[in-house]
C-alpha positions in Angstrom: -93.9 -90.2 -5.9 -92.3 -87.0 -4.8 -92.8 -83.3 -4.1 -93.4 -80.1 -2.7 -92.6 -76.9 -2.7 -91.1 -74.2 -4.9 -87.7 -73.5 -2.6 -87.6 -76.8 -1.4 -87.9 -76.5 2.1 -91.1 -78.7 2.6 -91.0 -81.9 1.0 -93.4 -85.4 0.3 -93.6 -89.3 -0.7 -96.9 -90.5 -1.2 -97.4 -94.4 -1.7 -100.1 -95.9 -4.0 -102.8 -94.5 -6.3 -104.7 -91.4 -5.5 -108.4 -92.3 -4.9 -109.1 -89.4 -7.4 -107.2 -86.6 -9.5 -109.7 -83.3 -10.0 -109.7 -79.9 -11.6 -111.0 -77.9 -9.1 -113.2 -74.6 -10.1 -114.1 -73.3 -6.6 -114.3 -70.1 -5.4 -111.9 -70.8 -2.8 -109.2 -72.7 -4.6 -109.1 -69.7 -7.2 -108.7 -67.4 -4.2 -105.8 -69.1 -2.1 -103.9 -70.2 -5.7 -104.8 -67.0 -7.8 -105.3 -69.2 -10.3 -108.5 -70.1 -12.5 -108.4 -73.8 -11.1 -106.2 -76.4 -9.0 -105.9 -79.5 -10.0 -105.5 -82.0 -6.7 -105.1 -85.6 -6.0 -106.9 -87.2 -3.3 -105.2 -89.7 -0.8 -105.7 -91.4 2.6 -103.9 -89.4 5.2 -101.8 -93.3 5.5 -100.2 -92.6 2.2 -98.6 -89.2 2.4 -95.1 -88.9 4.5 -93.7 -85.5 5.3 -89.9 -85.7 4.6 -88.8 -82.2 5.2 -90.0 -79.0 6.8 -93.6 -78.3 7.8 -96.4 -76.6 6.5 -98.0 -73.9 7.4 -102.3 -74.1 7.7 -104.7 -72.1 7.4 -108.7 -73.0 8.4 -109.8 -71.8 4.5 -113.1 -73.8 5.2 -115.6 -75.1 8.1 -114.4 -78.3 7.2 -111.0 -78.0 5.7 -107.8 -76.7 6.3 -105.1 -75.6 3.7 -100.9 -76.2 4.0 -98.8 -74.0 2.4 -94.8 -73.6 2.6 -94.3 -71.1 5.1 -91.0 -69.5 2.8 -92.3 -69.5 -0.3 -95.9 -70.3 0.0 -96.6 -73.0 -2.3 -100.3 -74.0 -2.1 -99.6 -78.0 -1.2 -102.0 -79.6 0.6 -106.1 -79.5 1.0 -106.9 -81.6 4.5 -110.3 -82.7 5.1 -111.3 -83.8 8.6 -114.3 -86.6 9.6 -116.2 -84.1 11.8 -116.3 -80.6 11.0 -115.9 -79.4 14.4 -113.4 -81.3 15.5 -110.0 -81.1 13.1 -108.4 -84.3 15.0 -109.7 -87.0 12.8 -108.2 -86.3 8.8 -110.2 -88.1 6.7 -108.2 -87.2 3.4 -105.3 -85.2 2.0 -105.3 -83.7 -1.0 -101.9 -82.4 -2.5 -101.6 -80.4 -5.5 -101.3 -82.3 -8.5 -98.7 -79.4 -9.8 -96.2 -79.6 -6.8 -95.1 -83.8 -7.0 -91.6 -83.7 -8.7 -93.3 -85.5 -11.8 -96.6 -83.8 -12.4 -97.3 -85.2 -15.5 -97.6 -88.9 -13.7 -100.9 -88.0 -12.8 -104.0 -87.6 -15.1 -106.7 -85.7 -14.2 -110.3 -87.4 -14.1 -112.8 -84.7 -14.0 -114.0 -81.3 -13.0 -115.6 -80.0 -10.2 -117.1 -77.3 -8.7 -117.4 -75.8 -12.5 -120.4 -73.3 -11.1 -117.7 -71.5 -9.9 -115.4 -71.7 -13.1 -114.2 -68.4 -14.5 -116.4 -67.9 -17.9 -112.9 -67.1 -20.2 -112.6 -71.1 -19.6 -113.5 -72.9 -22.2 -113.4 -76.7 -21.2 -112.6 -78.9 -24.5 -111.0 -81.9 -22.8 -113.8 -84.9 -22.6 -113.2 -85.2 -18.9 -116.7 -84.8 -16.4 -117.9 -81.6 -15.4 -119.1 -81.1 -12.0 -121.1 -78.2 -10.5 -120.3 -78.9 -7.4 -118.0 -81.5 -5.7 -118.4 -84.7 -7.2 
């Protein structure tokens, strides 16, 4: 699969399945997206490739940082490191469910962080509900 970012100038393959696809409610993701929720697909750093441009990151958490386009600022990717104090070792990568070329190729699984969900959401979809990361 392929995507990225709203003018094109950062672009990415990932290979395989996602080892989970989540609607997520934080306070944080709300914040950088200015959206009610982002729904994110979770992969091994192994199987996402950056074809074109680079991303521009931001530290939006003790341990996690955020990549954006630099242009046009597309929220892309959510990178989670092994030890908190020490961003060398990326444990995951989430990329935004919204930004592959072919969102709808992806299903989302469940919900999380809904503690933090804005209360004009109603959730009818049967998917799980989370409080807090699942």
């Amino acid at each position: 699969m392929i995507g990225g970012c709203l003018c094109g100038a950062v672009r990415y393959r990932v290979t395989g399945e996602p080892k989970a696809i989540a609607h997520c409610h934080c306070r944080i993701c709300q914040r950088s997206s200015g959206a009610a929720f982002v729904t994110w697909a979770t992969y091994a750093p192994e199987q996402v490739e950056w074809t074109q441009g680079k991303l521009k990151i931001f530290a939006s958490s003790e341990n996690a940082d955020r990549g954006f386009c630099p242009n046009c600022g597309t929220p892309i990717a959510f990178f989670t490191f092994e030890n908190r104090s020490d961003r060398r070792e990326l444990s995951e990568i989430d990329l935004t469910v919204c930004s592959l070329d072919r969102p709808d190729s992806l299903a989302p699984q469940f919900h999380i962080w809904t503690s933090s969900q804005r209360k004009w959401i109603h959730l009818h979809d049967l998917l799980p509900h989370h409080p807090e990361d699942a």
